[in-house]
MARKEZA-533114 format. One record per residue (C-alpha): residue number from 1; x, y negated, z negated. Coordinates in nm, 2 decimals, decimal comma. Layout:
SITE  baza       X       Y       Z
SITE   NUM       X       Y       Z
...
***
This chain:
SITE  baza       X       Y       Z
SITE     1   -0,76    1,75   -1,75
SITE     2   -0,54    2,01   -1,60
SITE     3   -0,52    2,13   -1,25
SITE     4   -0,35    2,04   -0,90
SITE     5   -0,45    1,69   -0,96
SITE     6   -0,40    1,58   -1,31
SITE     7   -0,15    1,27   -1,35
SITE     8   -0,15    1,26   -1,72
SITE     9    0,15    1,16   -1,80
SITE    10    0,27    1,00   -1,53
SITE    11    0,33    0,62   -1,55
SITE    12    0,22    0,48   -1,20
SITE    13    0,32    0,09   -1,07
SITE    14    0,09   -0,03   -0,79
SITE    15    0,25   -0,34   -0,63
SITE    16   -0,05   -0,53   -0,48
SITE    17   -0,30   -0,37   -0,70
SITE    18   -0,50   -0,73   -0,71
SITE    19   -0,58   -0,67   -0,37
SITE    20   -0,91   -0,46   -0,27
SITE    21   -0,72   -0,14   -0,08
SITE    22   -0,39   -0,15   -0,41
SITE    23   -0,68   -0,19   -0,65
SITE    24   -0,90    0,11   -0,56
SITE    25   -0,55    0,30   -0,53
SITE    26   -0,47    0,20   -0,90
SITE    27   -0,85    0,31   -1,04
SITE    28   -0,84    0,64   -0,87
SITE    29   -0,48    0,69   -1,04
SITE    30   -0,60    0,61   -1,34
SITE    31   -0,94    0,81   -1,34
SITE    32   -0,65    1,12   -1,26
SITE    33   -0,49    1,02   -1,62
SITE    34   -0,21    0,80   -1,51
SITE    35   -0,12    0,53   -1,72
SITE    36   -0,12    0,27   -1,46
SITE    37    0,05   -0,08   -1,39
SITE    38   -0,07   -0,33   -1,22
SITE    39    0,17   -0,54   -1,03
SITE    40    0,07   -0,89   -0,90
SITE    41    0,12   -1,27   -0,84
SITE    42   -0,25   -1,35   -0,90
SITE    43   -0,27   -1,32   -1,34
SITE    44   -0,65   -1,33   -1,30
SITE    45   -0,69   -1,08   -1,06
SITE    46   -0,47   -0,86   -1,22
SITE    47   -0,58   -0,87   -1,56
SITE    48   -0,93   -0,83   -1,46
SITE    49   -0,81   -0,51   -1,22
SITE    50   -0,66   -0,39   -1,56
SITE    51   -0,97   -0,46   -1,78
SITE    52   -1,20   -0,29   -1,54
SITE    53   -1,01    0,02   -1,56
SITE    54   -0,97    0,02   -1,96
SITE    55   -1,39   -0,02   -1,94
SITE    56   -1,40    0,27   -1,70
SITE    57   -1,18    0,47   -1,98
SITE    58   -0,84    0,50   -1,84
SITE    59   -0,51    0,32   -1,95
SITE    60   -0,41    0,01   -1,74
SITE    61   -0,15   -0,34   -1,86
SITE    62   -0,15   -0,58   -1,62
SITE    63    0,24   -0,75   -1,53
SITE    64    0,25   -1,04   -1,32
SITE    65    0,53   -1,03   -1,06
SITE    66    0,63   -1,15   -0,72
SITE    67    0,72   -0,85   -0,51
SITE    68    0,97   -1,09   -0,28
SITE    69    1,12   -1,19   -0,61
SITE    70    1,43   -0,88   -0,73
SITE    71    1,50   -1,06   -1,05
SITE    72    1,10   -1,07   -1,10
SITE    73    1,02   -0,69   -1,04
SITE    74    1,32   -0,61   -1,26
SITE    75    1,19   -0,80   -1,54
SITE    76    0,89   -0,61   -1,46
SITE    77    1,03   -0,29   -1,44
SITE    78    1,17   -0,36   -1,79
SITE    79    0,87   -0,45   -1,90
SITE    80    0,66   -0,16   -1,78
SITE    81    0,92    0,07   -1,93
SITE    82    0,90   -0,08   -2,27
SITE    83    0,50   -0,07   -2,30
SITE    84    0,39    0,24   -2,09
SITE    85    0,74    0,44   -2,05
SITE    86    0,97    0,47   -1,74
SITE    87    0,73    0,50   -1,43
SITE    88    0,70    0,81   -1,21
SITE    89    0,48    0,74   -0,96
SITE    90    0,47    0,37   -0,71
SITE    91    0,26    0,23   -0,47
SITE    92    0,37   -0,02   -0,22
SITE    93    0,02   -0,18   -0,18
SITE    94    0,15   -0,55   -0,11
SITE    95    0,17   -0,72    0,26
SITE    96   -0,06   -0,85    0,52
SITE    97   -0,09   -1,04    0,80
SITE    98    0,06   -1,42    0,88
SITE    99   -0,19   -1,58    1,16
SITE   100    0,12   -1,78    1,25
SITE   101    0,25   -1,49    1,43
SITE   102   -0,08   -1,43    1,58
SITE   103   -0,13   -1,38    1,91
SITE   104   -0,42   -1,61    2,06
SITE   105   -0,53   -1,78    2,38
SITE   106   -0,31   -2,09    2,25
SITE   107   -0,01   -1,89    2,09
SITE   108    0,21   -1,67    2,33
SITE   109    0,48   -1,43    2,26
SITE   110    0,76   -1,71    2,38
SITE   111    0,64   -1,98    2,09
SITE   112    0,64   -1,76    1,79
SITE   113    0,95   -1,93    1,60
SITE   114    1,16   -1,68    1,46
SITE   115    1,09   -1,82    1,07
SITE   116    0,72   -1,72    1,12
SITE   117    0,89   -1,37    1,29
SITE   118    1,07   -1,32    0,94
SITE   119    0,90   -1,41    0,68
SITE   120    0,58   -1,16    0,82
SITE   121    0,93   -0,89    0,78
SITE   122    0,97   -1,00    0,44
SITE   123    0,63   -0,97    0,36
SITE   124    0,54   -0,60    0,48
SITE   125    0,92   -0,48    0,47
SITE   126    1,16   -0,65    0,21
SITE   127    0,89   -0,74   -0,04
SITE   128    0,64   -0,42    0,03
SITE   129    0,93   -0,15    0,05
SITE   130    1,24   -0,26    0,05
SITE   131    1,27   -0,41   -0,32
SITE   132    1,04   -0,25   -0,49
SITE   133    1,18    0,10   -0,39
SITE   134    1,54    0,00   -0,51
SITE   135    1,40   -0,16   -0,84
SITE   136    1,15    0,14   -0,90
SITE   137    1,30    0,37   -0,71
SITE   138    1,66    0,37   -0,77
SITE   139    1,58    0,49   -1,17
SITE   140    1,34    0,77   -1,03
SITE   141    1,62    0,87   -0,85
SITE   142    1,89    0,89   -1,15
SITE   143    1,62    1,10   -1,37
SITE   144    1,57    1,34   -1,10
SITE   145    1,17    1,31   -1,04
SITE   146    0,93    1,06   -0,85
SITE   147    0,63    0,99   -0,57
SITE   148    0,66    0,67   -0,40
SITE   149    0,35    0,57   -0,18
SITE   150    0,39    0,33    0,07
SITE   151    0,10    0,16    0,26
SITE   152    0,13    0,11    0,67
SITE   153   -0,12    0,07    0,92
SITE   154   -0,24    0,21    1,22
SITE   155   -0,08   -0,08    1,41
SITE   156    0,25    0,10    1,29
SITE   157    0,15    0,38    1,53
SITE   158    0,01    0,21    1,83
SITE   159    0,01   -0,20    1,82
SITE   160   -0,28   -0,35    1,74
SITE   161   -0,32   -0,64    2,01
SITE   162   -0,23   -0,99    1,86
SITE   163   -0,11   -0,93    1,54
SITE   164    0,25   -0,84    1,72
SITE   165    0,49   -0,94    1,41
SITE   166    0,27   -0,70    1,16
SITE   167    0,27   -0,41    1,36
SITE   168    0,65   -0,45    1,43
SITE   169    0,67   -0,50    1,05
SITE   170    0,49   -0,22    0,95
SITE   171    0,64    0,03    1,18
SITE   172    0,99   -0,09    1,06
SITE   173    0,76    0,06    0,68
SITE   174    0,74    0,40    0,87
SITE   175    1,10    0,45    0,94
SITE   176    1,23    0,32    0,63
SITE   177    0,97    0,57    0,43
SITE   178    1,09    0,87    0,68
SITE   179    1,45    0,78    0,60
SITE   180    1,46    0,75    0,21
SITE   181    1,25    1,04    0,23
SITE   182    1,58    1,22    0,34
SITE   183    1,80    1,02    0,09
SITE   184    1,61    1,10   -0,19
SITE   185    1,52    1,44   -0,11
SITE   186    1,77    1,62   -0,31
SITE   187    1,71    1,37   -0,60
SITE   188    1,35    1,53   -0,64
SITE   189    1,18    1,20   -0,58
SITE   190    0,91    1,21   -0,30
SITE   191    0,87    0,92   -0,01
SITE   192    0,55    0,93    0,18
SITE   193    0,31    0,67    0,34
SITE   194   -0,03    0,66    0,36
SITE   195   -0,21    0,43    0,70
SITE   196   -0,52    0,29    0,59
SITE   197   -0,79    0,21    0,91
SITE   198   -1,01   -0,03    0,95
SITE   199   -1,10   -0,13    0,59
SITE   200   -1,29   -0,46    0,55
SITE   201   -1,10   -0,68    0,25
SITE   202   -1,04   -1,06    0,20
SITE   203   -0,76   -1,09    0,45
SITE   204   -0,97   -0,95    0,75
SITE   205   -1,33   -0,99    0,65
SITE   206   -1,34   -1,32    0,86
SITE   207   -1,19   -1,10    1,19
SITE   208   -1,43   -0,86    1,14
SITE   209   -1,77   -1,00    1,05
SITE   210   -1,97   -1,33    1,17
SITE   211   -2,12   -1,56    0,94
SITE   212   -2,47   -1,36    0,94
SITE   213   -2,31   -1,03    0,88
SITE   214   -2,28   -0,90    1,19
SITE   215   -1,95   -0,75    1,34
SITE   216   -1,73   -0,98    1,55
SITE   217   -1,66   -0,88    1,90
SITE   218   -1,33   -0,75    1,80
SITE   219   -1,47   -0,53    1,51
SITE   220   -1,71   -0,43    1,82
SITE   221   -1,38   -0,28    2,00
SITE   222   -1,29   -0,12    1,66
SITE   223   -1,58    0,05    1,59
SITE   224   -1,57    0,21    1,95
SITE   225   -1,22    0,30    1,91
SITE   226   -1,31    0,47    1,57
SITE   227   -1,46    0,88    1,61
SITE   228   -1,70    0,79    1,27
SITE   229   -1,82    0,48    1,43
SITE   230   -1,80    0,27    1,11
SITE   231   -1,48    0,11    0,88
SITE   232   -1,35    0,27    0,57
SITE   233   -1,44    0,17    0,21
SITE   234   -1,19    0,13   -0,06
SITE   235   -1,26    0,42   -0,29
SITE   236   -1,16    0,63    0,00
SITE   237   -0,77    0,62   -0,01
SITE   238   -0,76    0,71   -0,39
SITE   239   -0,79    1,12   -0,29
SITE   240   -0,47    1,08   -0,05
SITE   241   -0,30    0,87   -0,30
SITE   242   -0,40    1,12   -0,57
SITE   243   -0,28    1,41   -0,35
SITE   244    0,04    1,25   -0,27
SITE   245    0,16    1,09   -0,63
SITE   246    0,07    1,47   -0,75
SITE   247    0,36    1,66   -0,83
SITE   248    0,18    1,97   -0,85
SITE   249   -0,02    1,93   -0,53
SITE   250    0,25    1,78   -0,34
SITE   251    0,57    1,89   -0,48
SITE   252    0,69    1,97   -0,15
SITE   253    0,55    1,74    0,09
SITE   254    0,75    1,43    0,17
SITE   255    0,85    1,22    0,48
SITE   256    0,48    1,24    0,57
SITE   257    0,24    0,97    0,68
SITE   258   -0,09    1,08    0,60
SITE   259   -0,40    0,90    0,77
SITE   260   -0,71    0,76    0,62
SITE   261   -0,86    0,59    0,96
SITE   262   -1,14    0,76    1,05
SITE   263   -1,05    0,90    1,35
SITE   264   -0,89    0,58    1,51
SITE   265   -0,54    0,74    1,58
SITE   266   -0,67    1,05    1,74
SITE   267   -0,79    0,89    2,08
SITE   268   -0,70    0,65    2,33
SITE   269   -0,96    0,51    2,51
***
């Protein structure tokens, strides 16, 4: 493998790979000849994530950590260091949504308490960005070379009704990629972001689809909202994370938040 996208090489660290959307991310870099870590609290998950990919022929170690844990991701930085070599590439893959802060017919704006307001922030922002990029990122900086991927949401753009404390969070991901974009400019190390759609997983699955299979009424509103008329799969964010964790294909492109959403952000109504 040699060309525009090859990643051999490169050590890559996917926070939140035991999730559907981190784990496609962290097969794609692999199949481009990363040797790839998987980062996650669930040990079953992740070593299965990591197994998969050694079956599919690419090199993958599983290393259990809690992304809103520093003293954890540094003893996983350590560890990654020591069995796959200092790490080059990482992907911010790890957040979601807390239903406490969302909105419903029952729970308005006034009664979200501001400990449910927080702790969706250090989900999407301390623990998705913030730490990781100063345990992972801080090194790339000192050696002079390095991608880091972060993962938003087109909520971050427009908000998505309801789920008011995620999009907040998740723009707050924008803005803090944009400005360590600039920080580390000069350092060689890369800061982009890449905003997933609509992309059925275990989080939302239960928003989107009725028991039978059938889209909710709010998955309705999505689908009309999307140009391609359907939701994303997986597998289809590993090209823009190849393309952006590339040196070669992307050495110059940073600060940029690169869409995956069908359509969605294009239009209004």
């Amino acid at each position: 493998m040699n060309g525009l996208f090859d990643l051999s090489g490169d050590v890559a660290v996917v926070i939140g790979a035991t999730g559907a959307l981190g784990g496609a991310i962290a097969d794609g870099l692999a199949s481009a000849g990363a040797s790839v870590a998987i980062l996650g609290r669930s040990e079953e998950r992740g070593r299965a994530r990591a197994e998969a990919i050694r079956q599919a022929g690419g090199s993958a170690e599983f290393f259990q950590a809690d992304a809103m844990d520093r003293a954890s991701l540094e003893e996983a930085h350590r560890r990654v260091a020591e069995a796959l070599g200092a790490p080059t590439i990482l992907v911010n893959a790890a957040g979601g949504n807390d239903p406490s802060v969302t909105l419903t017919p029952d729970k308005s704006f006034a009664s979200i308490a501001v400990k449910d307001w927080q702790a969706n922030f250090d989900l999407n922002l301390v623990g998705g960005v913030l730490l990781p990029c100063q345990v992972f990122g801080a090194p790339m900086v000192e050696r002079g070379t390095g991608s880091i991927i972060n993962i938003a949401s087109v909520s971050a753009h427009l908000p998505l009704s309801r789920v008011i404390a995620y999009s907040a969070a998740k723009a707050a991901v924008l803005n803090l990629t944009q400005f360590l974009s600039r920080e580390w400019a000069t350092a060689g190390v890369r800061v982009n972001s890449i905003t997933p759609g609509f992309f059925p997983a275990e989080q939302n699955r239960r928003l989107l689809f009725q028991e039978d299979g059938s889209p909710t009424p709010r998955a309705q509103s999505i689908l009309q909202h999307t140009p391609m008329q359907r939701f994303g799969q997986p597998a289809e964010l590993i090209g823009a994370a190849i393309f952006l964790a590339s040196a070669k294909a992307a050495g110059f492109v940073t600060g940029i938040d690169l869409r995956v959403d069908g359509g969605f952000l294009s239009q209004t109504i």
